[in-house]
C-alpha positions as CSV (number, residue, x, y, z in Angstrom):
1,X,30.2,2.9,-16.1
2,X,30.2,5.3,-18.8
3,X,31.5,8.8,-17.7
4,X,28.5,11.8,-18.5
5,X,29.5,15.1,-19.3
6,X,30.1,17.9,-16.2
7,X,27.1,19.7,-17.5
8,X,24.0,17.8,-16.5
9,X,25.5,16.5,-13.0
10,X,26.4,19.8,-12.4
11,X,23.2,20.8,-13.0
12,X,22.2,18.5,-10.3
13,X,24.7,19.6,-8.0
14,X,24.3,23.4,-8.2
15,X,19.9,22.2,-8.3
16,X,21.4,20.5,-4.3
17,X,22.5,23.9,-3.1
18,X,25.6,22.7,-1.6
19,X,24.1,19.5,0.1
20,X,25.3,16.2,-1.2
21,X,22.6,13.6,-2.6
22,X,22.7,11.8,0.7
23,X,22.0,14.8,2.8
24,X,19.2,16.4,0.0
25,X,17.4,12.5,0.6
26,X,18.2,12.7,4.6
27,X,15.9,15.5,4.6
28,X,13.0,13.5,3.8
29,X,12.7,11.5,6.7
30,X,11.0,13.7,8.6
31,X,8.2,13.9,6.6
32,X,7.8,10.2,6.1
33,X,7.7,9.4,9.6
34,X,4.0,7.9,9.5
35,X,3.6,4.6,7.8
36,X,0.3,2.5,7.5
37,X,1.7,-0.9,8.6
38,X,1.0,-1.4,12.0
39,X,1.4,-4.8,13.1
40,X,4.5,-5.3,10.8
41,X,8.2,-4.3,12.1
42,X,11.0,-3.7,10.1
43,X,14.0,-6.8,10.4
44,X,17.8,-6.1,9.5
45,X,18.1,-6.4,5.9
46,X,19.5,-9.9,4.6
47,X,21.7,-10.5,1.9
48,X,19.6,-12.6,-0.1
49,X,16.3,-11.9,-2.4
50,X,14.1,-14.6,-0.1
51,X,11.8,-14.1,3.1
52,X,11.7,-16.6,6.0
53,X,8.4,-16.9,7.7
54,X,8.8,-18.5,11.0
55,X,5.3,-18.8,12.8
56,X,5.1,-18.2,16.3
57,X,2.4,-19.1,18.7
58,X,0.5,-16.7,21.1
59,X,-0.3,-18.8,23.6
60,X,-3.4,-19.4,25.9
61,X,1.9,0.4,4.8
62,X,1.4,4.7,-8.4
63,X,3.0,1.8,-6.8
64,X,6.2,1.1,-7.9
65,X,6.4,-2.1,-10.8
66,X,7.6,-4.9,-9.2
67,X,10.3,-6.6,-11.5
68,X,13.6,-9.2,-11.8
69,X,16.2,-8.1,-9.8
70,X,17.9,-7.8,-12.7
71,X,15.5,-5.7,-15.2
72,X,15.3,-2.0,-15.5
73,X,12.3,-0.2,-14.0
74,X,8.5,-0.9,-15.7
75,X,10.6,-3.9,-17.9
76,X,8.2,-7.2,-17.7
77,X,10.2,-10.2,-16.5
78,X,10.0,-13.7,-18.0
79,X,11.2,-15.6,-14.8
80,X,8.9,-17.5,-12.3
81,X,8.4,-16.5,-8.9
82,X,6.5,-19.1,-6.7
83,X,5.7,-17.3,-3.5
84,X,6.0,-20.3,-1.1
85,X,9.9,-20.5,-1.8
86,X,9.9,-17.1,0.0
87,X,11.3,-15.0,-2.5
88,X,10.9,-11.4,-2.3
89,X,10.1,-9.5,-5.3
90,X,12.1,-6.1,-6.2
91,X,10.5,-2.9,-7.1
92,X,11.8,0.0,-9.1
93,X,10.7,3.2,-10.6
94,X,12.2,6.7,-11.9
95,X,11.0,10.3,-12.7
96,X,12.7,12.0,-15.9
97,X,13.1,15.2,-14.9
98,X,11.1,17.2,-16.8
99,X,12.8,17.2,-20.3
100,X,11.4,20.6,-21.5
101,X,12.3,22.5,-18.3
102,X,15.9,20.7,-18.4
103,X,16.5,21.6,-22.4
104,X,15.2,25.3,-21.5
105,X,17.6,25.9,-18.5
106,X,20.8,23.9,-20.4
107,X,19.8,26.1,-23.4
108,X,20.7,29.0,-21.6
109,X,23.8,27.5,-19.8
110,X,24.8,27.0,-23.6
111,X,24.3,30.6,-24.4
112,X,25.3,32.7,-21.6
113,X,27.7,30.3,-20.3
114,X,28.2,29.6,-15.9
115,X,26.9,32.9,-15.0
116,X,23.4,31.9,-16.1
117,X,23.4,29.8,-12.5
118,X,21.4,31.7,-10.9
119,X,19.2,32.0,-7.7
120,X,16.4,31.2,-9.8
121,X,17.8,28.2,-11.9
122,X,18.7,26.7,-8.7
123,X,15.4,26.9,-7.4
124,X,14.2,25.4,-10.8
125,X,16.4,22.4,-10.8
126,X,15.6,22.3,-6.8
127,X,12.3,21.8,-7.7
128,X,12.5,19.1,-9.7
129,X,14.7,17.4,-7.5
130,X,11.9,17.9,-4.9
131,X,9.3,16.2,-7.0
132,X,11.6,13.6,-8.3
133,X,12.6,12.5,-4.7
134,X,9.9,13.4,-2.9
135,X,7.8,11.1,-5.4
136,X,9.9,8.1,-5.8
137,X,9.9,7.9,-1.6
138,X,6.4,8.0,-1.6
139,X,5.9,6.0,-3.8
140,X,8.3,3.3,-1.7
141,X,6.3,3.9,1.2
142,X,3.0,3.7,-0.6
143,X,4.3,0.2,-2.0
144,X,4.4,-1.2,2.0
145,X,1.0,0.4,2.9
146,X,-0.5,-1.6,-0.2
147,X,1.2,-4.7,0.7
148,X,-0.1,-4.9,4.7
149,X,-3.4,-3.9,3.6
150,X,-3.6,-6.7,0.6
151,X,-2.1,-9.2,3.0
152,X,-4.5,-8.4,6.5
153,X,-7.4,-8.3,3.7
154,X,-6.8,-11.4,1.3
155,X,-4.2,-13.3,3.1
156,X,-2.1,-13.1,0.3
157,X,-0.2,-11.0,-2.2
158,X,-0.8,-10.7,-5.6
159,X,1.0,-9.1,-8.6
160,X,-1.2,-8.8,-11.6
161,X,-2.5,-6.2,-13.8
162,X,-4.6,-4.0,-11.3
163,X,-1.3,-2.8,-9.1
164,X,1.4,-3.7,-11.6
165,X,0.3,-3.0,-14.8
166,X,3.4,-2.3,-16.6
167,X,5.8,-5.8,-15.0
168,X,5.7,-8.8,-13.5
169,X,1.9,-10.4,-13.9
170,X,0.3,-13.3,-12.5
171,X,2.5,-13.7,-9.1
172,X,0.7,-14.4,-6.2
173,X,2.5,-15.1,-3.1
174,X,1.2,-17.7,-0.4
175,X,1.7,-16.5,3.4
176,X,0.3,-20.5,4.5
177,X,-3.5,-18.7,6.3
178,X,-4.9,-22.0,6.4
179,X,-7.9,-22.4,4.0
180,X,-10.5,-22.9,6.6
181,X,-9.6,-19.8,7.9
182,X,-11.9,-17.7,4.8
183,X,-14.9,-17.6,5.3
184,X,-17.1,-16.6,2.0
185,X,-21.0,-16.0,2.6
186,X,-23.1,-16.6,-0.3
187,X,-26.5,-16.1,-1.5
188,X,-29.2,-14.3,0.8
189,X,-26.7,-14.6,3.3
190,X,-24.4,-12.2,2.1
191,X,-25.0,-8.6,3.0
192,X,-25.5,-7.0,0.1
193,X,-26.3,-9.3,-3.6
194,X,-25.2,-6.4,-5.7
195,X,-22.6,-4.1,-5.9
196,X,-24.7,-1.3,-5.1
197,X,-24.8,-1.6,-1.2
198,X,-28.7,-0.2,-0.1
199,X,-31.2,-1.7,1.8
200,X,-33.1,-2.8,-1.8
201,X,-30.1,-5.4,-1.9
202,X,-29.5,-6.6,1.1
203,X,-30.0,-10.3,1.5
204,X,-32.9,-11.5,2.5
205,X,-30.9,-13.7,5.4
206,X,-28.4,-11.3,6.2
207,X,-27.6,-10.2,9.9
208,X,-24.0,-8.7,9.8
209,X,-24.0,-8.6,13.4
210,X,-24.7,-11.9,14.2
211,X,-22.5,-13.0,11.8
212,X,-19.4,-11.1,13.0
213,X,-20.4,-12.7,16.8
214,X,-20.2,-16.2,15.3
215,X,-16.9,-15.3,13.5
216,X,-15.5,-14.2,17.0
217,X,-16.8,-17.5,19.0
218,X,-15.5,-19.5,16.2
219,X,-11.9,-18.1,16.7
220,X,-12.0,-18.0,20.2
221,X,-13.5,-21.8,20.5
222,X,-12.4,-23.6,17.5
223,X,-9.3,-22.2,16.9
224,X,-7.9,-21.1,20.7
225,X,-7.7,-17.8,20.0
226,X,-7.6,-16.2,23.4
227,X,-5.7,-13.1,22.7
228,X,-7.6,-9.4,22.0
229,X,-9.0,-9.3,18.6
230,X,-9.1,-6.6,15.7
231,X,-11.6,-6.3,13.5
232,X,-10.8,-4.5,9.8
233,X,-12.9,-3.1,7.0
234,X,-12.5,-0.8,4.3
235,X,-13.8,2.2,5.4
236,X,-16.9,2.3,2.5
237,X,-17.9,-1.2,3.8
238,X,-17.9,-0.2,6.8
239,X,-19.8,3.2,5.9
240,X,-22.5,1.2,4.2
241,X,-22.8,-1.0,7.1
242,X,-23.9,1.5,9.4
243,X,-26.8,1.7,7.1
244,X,-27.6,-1.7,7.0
245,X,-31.1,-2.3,8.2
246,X,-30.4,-5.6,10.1
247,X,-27.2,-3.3,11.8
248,X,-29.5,-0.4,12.8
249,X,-32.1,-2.7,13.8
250,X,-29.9,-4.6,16.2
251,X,-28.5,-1.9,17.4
252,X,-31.5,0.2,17.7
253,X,-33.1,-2.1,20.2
254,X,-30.5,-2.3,22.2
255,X,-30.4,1.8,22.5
256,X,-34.2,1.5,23.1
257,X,-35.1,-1.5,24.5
258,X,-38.5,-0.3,25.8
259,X,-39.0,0.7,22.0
260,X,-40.6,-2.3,20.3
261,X,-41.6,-1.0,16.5
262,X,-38.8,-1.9,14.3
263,X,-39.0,1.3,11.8
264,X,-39.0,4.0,14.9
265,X,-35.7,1.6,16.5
266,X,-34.2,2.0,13.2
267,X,-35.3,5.4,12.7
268,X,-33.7,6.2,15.8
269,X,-30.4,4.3,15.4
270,X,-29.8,6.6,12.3
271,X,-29.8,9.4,13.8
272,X,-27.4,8.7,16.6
273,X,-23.7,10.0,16.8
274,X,-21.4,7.5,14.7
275,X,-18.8,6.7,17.4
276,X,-21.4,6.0,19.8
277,X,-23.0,3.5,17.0
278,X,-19.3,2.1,16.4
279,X,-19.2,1.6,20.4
280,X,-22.7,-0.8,20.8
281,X,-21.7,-2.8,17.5
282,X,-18.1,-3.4,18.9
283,X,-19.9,-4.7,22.6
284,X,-22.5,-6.7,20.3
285,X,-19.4,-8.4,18.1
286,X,-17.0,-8.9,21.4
287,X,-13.9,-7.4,19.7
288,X,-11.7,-5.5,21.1
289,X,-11.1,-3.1,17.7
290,X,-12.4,-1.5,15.4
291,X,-10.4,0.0,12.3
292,X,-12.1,0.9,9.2
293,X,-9.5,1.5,6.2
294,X,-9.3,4.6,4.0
295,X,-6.4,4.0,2.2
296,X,-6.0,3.3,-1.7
297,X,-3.0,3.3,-4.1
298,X,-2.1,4.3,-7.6
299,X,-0.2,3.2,-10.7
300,X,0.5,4.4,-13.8
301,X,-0.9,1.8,-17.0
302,X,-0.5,2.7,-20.6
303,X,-3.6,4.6,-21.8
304,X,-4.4,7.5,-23.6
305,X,-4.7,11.1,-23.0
306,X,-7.6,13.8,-23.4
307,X,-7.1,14.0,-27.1
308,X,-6.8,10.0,-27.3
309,X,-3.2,9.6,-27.8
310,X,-1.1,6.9,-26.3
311,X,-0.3,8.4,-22.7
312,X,0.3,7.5,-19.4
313,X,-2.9,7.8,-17.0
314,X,-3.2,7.4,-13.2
315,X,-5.7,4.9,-12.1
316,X,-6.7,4.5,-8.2
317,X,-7.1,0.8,-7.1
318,X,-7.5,-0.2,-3.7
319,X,-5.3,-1.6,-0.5
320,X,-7.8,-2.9,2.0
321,X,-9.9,-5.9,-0.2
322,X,-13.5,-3.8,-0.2
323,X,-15.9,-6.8,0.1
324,X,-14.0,-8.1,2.8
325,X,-13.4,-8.4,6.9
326,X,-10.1,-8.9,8.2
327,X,-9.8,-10.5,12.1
328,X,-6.5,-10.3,13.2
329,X,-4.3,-9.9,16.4
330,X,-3.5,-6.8,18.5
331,X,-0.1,-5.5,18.2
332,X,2.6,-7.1,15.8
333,X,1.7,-10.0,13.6
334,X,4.6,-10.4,11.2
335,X,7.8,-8.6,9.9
336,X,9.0,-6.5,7.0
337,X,11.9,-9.1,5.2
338,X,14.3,-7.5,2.4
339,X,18.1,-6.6,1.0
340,X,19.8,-3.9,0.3
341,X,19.6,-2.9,-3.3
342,X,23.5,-3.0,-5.3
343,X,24.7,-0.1,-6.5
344,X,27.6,-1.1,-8.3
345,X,29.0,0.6,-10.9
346,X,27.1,4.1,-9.8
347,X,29.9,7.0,-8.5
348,X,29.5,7.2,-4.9
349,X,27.7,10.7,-5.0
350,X,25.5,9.4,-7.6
351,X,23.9,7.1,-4.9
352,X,22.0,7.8,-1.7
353,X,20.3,5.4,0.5
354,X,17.2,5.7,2.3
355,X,15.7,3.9,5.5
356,X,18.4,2.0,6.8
357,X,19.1,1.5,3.2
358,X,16.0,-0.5,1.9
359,X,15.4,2.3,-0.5
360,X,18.3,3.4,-3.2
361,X,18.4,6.6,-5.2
362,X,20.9,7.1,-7.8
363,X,21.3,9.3,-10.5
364,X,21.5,9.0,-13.9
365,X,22.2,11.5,-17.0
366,X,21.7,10.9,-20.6
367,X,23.5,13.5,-22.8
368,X,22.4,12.1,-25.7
369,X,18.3,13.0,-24.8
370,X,19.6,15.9,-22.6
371,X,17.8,14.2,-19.8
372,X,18.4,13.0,-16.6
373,X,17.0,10.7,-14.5
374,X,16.3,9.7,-10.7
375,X,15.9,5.8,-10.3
376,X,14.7,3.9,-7.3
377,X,15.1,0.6,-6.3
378,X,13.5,-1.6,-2.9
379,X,12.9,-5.3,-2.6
380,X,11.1,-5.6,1.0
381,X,7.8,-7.5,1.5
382,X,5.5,-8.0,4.9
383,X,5.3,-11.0,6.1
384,X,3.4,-12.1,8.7
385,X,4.4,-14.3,11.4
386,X,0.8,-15.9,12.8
387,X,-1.0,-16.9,9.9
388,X,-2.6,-19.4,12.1
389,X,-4.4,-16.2,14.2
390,X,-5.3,-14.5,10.7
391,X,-9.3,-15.0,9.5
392,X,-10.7,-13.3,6.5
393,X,-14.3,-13.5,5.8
394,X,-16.1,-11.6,2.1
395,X,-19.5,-10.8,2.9
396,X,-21.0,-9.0,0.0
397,X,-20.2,-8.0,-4.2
């Protein structure tokens, strides 16, 4: 490894106020102590790049580009990855810090020599340590919630243009659901025909309730599903299917049953309290949970900017599949597989490890661009264990 003048690292030591990397990226852990993947648990790392999915019975989490192992951060690979050999895919991502700041502050160091570290440099460089960090862990963290929520929602994970627009493409990795376990409505049967979800496209043969009962008795009876059952939605669908005619009607009459016009039921239905509403449609469906998704991600893709130069832009794209229901177990239905990332060739204080070490965080200085650079590297992937307990059914555009 090339040795990089004192002056930028220094600047990264003196921006630490006397903490080491490892106890600046310690202090993060606090706040990242909530993570949206329930049902997974974190194994020991393995010392491999490949997941092992063993299937047990049950008896009567700007995503970070996913990349070779080998290439730098955003760099597309050429190799193949073929998700039934259970490899798991690595993911890495850095923050320059910002270069204008850096050249201001260093400008001055030039100048006015050691004495211009002061108080308030060190609460500039600070701060963009703070961002650097603080992004590139939650951006790791982010990276787990999308995976669960892709996985519970398509049974699958797939690495393509919409959440990894700047490396690997085209990947989609198998976790063996068994094919008669999707269910796709089609036609007036769906619950909405358009993408627009109001009653003027609802079709003409949908009943969501009935349809989420017959799901149930299916698992239970056909595939010997006897354990409790959750049901999951993004929350819009499951916002716009509270205002689903056939729903309110359904659930309307069974508010009021002495109540036999369909437009006051309905009328009536509307105007009641949501969680009492979620309460009668979970007792009509028979399953144990509810839990409506609100969660969405974001990446970074090549774009342009307000004056329509080449930029990088921010575009939102979802976790939880949005036309989609998810039926799944209660409690823990897979595992979170992965290695710990090498960091050979990186000076020990140049290198901190996060969670157990799943997460690195090295730095990097460039005296040649005056900038410097904090670099992240994961390779973990969910994987669930009872793909034979995992239904998925899309009911609308």
């Amino acid at each position: 490894m090339n040795t990089l003048p004192i002056d930028l690292y220094k600047v990264i030591e003196y921006g630490l106020g006397g903490d080491t990397w490892q106890e600046f990226i310690d202090r993060y852990k606090e706040k990242y102590d909530l993570l949206q993947i329930d049902g997974f648990e974190f194994e020991a790392t393995k010392l491999d790049y490949t997941f092992s999915q063993l299937i047990t019975s049950l008896g009567v989490k700007t995503l970070p580009a996913y990349v070779d192992p080998e290439s730098p951060g955003y760099e597309a690979a050429l190799g193949e990855l073929e998700g039934r050999t259970g490899n798991i895919p690595t993911q890495k991502k850095f923050y320059r810090l910002n270069r204008v700041t850096v050249r201001q502050q260093l400008q001055l160091l030039q100048r006015v020599g050691m004495s211009a570290l002061t108080e308030e440099m060190q609460n500039v460089f600070l701060g963009l340590l703070d961002e650097s960090a603080d992004g590139l862990i939650g951006s790791y963290y982010n990276a787990l919630t999308h995976q669960r929520m892709r996985i519970v929602s398509t049974g699958k994970f797939t690495i393509d243009t919409d959440n990894n627009p700047r490396g690997l493409k085209g990947i989609t990795i198998d976790f063996n659901i068994p094919e008669n376990h999707y269910q796709v409505l089609a036609g007036t049967s769906r619950w909405w025909t358009k993408d627009e979800h109001i009653p003027a496209n609802q079709g003409s043969a949908s009943d969501p309730i009935m349809d989420i009962k017959n799901r149930v008795k299916e698992i239970r009876r056909k595939y010997h599903y006897l354990g409790k059952i959750r049901m999951e939605l993004a929350q819009d669908l499951w916002d716009d299917l509270m205002t689903h005619t056939a729903v309110l009607k359904r659930i309307g009459h069974s508010l009021y049953p002495t109540v036999t016009d369909d437009s006051t039921v309905i009328a009536n239905a509307q105007n009641e309290d949501e969680d009492r509403l979620k309460a009668i449609f979970k007792k009509l469906v028979k399953v144990d949970e509810i839990v409506p998704r609100d969660s969405y991600a974001f990446v970074d893709k090549p774009g342009k900017d307000a004056d329509g130069q080449p930029d990088l832009i921010t575009e939102q794209v979802e976790n939880f599949k949005a036309t989609n229901i998810a039926f799944i177990p209660v409690g823990q239905i897979g595992t979170i597989q992965g290695v710990e990332p090498l960091t050979l060739g990186y000076e020990a204080n140049k290198v901190a490890s996060y969670d157990g070490g799943r997460l690195k965080l090295t730095q990097r200085a460039n005296p040649e661009t005056h900038s410097i650079y904090i670099e992240s590297e994961a390779a973990q992937m969910c994987v669930p264990r009872m793909p034979q307990y995992m239904f998925i059914s899309t009911v609308t555009v």
